[in-house]
N, C-alpha and C positions, 0 to 999 in steps of 0.2 A: 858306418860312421864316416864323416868326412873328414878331411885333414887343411891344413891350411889354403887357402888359395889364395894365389898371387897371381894379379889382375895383369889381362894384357889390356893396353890402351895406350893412343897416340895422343900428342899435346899438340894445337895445332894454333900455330903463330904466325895472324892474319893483321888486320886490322886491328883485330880487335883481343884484348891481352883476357887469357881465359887460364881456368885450371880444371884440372877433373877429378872428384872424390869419388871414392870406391870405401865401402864396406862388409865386412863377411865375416860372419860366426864359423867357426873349427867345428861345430855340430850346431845342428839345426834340432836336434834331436836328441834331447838327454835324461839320466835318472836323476829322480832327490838326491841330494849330496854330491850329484858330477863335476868335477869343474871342468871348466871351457873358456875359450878365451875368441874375440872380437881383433881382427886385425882393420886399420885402417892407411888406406893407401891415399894420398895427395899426390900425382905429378905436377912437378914441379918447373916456371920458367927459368930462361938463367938470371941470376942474380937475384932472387927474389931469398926472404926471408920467412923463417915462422918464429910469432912473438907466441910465446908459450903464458899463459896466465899466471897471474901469481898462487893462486892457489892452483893443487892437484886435480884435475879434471873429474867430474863425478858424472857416470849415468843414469838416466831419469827411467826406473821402469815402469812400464802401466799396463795392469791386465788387458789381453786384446777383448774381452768380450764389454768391462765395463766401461772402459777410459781411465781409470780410478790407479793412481799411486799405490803401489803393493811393496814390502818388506821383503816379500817370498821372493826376489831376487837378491843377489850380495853381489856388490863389487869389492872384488876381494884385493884387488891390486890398482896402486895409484896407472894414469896410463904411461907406457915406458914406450919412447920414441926415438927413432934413427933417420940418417938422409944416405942413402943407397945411390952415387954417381955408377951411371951406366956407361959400356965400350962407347956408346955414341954420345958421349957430355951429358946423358938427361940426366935429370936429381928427382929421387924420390922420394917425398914423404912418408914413412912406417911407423903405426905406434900401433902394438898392443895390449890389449886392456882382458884380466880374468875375472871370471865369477860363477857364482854358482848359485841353484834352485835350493831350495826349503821348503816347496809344496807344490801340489802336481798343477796343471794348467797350461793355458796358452798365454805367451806373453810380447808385447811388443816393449823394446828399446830404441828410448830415445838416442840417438846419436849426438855427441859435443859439436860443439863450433869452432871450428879454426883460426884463426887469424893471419893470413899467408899475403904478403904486399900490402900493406893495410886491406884489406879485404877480408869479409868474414865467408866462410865456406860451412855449410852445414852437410852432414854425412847421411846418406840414405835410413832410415830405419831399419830396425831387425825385428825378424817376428823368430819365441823358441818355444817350442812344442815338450813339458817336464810332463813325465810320468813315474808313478812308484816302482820303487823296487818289490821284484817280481819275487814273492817267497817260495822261498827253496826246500823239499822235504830233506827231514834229517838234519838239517841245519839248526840249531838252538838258538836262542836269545844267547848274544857276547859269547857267540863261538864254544858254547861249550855243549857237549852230545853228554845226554845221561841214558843208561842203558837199565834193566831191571831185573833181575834175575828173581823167578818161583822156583823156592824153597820147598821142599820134598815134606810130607805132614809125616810127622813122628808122634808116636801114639806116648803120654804122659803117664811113668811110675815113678810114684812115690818114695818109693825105696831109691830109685838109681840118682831122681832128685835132691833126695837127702844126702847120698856117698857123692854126692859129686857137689853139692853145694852148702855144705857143713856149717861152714861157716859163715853162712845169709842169719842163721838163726843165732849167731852169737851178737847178731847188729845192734837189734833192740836192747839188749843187757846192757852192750859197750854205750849205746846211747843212753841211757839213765843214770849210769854211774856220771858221764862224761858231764852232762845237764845237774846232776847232783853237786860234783865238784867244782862245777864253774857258778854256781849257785852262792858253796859255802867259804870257798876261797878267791872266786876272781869277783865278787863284788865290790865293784868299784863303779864310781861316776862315770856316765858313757857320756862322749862327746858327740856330739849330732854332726853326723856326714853329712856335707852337701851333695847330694846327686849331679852330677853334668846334666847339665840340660843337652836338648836334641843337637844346638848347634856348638855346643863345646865336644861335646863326642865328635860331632863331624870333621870342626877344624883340628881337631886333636889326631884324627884318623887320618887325616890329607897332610897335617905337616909329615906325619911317620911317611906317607907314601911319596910326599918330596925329597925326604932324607936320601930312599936308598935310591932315587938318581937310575931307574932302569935303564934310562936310555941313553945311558954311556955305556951299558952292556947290549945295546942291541937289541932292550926290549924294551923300545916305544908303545909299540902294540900291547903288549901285557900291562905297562904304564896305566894307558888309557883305558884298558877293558878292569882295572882293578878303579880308576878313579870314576868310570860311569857308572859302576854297582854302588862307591860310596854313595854319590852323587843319588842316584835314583833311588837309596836306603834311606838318605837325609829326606828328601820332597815326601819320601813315603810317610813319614810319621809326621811333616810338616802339612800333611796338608787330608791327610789322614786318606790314603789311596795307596795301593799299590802297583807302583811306577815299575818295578822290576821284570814284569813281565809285557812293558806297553814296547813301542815303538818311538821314537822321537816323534811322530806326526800323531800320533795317537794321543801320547803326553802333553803336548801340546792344546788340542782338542779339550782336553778333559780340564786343563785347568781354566782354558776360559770357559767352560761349560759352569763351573765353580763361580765365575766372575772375578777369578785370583786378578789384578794390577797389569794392565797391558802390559808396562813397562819390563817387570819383574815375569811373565810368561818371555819375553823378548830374549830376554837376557838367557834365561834357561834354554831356551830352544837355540840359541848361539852358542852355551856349552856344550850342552848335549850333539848337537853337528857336529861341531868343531870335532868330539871325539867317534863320531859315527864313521869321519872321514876317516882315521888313523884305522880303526877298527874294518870298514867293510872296503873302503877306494883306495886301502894300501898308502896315504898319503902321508910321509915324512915329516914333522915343522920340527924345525930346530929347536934347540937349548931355550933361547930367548923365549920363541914363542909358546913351549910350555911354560917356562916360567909364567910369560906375564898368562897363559890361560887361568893357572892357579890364582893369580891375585885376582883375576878377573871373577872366579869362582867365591873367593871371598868377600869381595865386594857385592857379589850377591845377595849372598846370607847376612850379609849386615842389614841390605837393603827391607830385604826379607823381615827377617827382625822387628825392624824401625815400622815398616809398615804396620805390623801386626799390634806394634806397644800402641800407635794411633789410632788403631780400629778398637783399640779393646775397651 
């Protein structure tokens, strides 16, 4: 794996008033879910300015084999830039920009525009090489190992089953009395329960796991591996599959195999990362950021929802 590099190069002030862009990915080479980050270097003449756009810089990515705009990259961070004066007066332009894969492939990045002197400066391209994570034996779905212990065959008496389970055969008795008495004394008018529906269980089950707040104990990680089983137990019965055993890229797959709403697979395979990342790349988001993941999650399932009342 590479780490950042930082560009040697001279600025050279002739006749003619020039600048020099430099670009370079932190890895050339990453897994689904890795983040990485894009450093950009500008030297800089003296007195010269950078007019920054009004909006956040965005990068353009496009699979290298077809040309074609792809998802499967994320920029995850607006770009954050500094000017670095050097022992000898030069200034330099620095802004780094993160993101990360969602599907395996080769990919080229477009690089932003500058605007340095009235002058626009365009940044080399980047090509990044994403491949799957490499499965591990022993390893379970959401970190958990289940083991199985064979049980030793014991040969079945009658007798030792009777002294030792006595009272199995007083069940049936206790249940007829118990159905007799609620027959001739508790009839009464029954009121009709409503059932939760799939997504009132769901948001009911996600508010209780926002309540207890794990990750102001220190368990993010447990946070996220309890709200991806809700998560992947809701789509199960939404969509009538079982998610629990897939993969994010797998999950993904299968609901457009379905022809499930680009949009609404989009959105799922953004939760579902977002918590792959806490779970498998060790990665930290704060208070905020789970918060708004939850509403984020929410607004799914409504989304969800609304689509479905239209189709039906």
């Amino acid at each position: 794996m590479k780490h950042y590099i930082f560009f040697l190069f001279s600025l050279v002030n002739c006749l003619v008033f020039g600048q020099l862009t430099k670009a370079a990915l932190q890895n050339e080479k990453i897994r689904v879910g890795e983040k990485t980050s894009i450093t950009y270097l500008v030297e800089l003449p003296k007195n010269s300015t950078i007019e920054k756009p009004k909006q956040p810089l965005k990068l353009q990515f496009t699979v290298q084999k077809t040309g074609k705009k792809t998802t499967d990259l994320e920029q995850l961070t607006p770009l954050k830039d500094t000017i670095v004066i050097g022992k000898n007066g030069t200034r330099n332009w620095i802004g780094i920009v993160s993101l990360t894969a969602w599907n395996e492939g080769n990919f080229t990045i477009l690089s932003p525009t500058i605007i340095v002197a009235q002058q626009a400066l365009t940044f080399p391209s980047l090509k990044i090489s994403v491949s799957l994570v490499p499965e591990k034996k022993g390893i379970a779905l959401l970190d958990i190992k289940q083991s199985f212990t064979t049980l030793p065959e014991q040969r079945f008496e009658l007798t030792n089953f009777i002294a030792k389970y006595w009272w199995i055969l007083l069940l049936p008795i206790i249940g007829i009395v118990a159905i007799y008495g609620y027959k001739k004394y508790f009839k009464t008018v029954k009121t009709n329960e409503i059932k939760r529906s799939n997504q009132e269980e769901f948001l009911h089950a996600l508010a209780e796991l926002s309540a207890k707040k794990l990750w102001e104990n220190k368990q993010t990680k447990e946070h996220f591996i309890q709200f991806s089983t809700l998560f992947r137990s809701y789509l199960s019965a939404e969509f009538e599959f079982n998610f629990l055993e897939k993969t994010t890229f797998e999950t993904t797959l299968i609901l457009n195999r379905k022809k499930i709403d680009p949009t609404i697979v989009h959105l799922i395979n953004q939760l579902l990362s977002t918590a792959d990342l806490v779970k498998f790349a060790k990665s930290i988001p704060s208070e905020t950021e789970i918060i708004e993941l939850l509403e984020q999650t929410k607004t799914c399932v409504q989304f969800i929802q609304s689509k479905k009342q239209q189709d039906a």
